[in-house]
N, C-alpha and C positions, 0 to 999 in steps of 0.2 A: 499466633500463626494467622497468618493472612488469607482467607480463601483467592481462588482465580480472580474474582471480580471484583473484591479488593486491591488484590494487586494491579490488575489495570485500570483502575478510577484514579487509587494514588500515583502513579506513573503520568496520567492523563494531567490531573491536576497539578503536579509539579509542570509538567511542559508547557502548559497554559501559563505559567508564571514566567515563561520566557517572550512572552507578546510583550511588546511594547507597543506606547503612543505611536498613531500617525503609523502602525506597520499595514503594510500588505500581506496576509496569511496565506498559505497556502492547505486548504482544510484538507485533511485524507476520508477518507472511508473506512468504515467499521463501527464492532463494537467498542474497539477503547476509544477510537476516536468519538464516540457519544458521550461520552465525558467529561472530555476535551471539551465540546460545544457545550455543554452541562457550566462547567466553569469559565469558559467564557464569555457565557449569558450572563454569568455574576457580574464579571467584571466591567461588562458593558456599561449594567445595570448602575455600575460605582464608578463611572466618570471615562474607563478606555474607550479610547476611540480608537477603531479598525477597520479596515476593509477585509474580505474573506473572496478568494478564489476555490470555488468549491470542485474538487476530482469524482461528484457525481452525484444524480438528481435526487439520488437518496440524501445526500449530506447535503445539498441545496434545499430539499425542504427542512430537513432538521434546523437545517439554521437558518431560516426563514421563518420558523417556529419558536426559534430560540431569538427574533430579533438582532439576529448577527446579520450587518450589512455585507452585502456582495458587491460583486462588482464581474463582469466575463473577463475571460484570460484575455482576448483581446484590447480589454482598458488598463488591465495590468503591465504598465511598463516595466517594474521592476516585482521580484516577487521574493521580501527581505526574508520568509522564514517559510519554509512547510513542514507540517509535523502530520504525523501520518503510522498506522501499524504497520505489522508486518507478520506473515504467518510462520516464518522460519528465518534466523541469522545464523551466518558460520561466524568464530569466531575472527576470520579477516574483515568482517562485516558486510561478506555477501549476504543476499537474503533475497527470499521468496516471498514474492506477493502475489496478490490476486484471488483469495481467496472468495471475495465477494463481486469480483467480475469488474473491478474498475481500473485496473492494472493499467491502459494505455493510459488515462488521463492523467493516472498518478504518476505515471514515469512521465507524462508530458511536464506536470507541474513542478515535477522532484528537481528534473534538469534545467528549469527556467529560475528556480529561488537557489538565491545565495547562501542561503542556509537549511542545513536538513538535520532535521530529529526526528526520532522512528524513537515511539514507546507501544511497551508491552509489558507481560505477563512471563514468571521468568521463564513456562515453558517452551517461551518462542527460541528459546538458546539453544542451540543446536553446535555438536564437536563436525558436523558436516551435511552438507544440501542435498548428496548425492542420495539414491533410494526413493526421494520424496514427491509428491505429487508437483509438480511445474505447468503451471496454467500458460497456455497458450491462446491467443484472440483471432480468429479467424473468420472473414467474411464465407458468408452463407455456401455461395455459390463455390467456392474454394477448400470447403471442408473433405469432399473426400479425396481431393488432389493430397491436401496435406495431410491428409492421414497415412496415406502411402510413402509421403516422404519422410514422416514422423517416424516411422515403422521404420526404413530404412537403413533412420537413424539411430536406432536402438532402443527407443523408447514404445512404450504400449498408452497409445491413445485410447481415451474415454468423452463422446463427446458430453458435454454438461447438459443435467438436467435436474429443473427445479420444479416441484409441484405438480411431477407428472409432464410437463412441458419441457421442450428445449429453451436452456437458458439464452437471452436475448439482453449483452449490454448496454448500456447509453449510447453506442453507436452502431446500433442493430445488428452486431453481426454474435458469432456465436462463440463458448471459448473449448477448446480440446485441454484436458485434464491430462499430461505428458506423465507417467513414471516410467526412468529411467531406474540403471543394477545403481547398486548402491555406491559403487567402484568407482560409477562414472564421473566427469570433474564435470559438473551441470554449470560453471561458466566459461569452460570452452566449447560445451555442446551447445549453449545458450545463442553463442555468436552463429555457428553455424544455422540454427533455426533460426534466429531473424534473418539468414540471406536467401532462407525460402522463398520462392515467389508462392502471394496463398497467406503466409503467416505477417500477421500485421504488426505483432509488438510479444514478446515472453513475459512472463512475469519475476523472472530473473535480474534481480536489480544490484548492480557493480556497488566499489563500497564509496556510494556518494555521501551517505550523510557524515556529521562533523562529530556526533553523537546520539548514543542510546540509555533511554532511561529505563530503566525496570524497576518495575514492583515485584519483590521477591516475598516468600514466605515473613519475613524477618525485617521488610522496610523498600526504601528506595537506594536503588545502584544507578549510578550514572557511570560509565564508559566512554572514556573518547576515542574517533579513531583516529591512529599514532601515523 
């Protein structure tokens, strides 16, 4: 039997084995994704050559630590793979991110690489998104505008806070913790909250990637989506 942190290392290290020579990477944020750069530093080490687009200054020093070459999104003309966690998937392969605050970037990077894999731990498998916390990114000054409209919208805002502090992401602004009733379809409420003026980006993310790896009690699951 696999503990949690087994299962996302193995998941990690299987996805890593999807890098090829000469790729442009799209690195995610997180704990599994520490992994991820954990076996990529191997691989480095053993002759791959990559470039790595990193979704946030956390995962820019890890792998800057780790000897993985970067490059900014801006020199990234093409971005052949991102692999990246996720804190909840429906089985259509919607899924919630954000849990570590870097959600616009990630969706920045998700939508720009041709290819996407989201690994995890199998408790990210969810029979639905709806009930669950939904990070939302809001500039400072726009926070309690949308909270009102959050509210409106049926959901009960929280704004984020880390260490005693209001949480503050790679693009200084702040994020609201949305839980909506469990009922609710959180990606058609998802669309109406990105047409908030105030709300910058959800962390509700459509079924882009091509597949998901998990480390289960009992091994690795890969999934595609159909």
């Amino acid at each position: 039997m696999y503990s949690k942190e087994e299962q996302k290392k193995a998941a990690a290290w299987r996805a890593a084995m999807e890098v090829k020579d000469n790729m442009v990477l799209g690195l995610g944020t997180g704990s599994t994704v520490y992994y991820l750069i954990e076996k990529l530093s191997e691989r480095i080490r053993g002759g791959l050559n990559i470039h790595a687009v990193s979704t946030s200054l956390e995962t820019e020093a890890l792998a800057r630590r780790s000897d993985i070459p970067l490059i900014s999104l801006e020199d990234a003309r093409t971005i052949h793979l991102s692999i990246d966690g996720v804190d909840a998937i429906d089985p259509d392969f919607y899924s919630i991110k954000g849990g570590g605050g870097a959600l616009f970037r990630e969706k920045v990077i998700a939508c720009k690489a041709r290819r996407v894999i989201w690994i995890m731990d199998q408790s990210k498998l969810v029979p639905s998104l709806g009930g669950r916390v939904l990070p939302v990114e809001v500039p400072p000054f726009a926070v309690p505008y949308a909270e009102e409209q959050v509210k409106e919208a049926g959901f009960i805002p929280k704004l984020r806070i880390k260490h005693g502090n209001v949480f503050v992401t790679d693009n200084g602004c702040h994020i609201l913790d949305l839980t909506g009733d469990a009922a609710m379809d959180y990606p058609m409420a998802a669309v109406r909250l990105k047409a908030m003026t105030g709300i910058l980006e959800t962390g509700l993310f459509d079924d882009i990637c091509e597949k998901i790896i998990v480390g289960t009690e009992n091994g690795i699951e890969e999934r595609f989506h159909h």
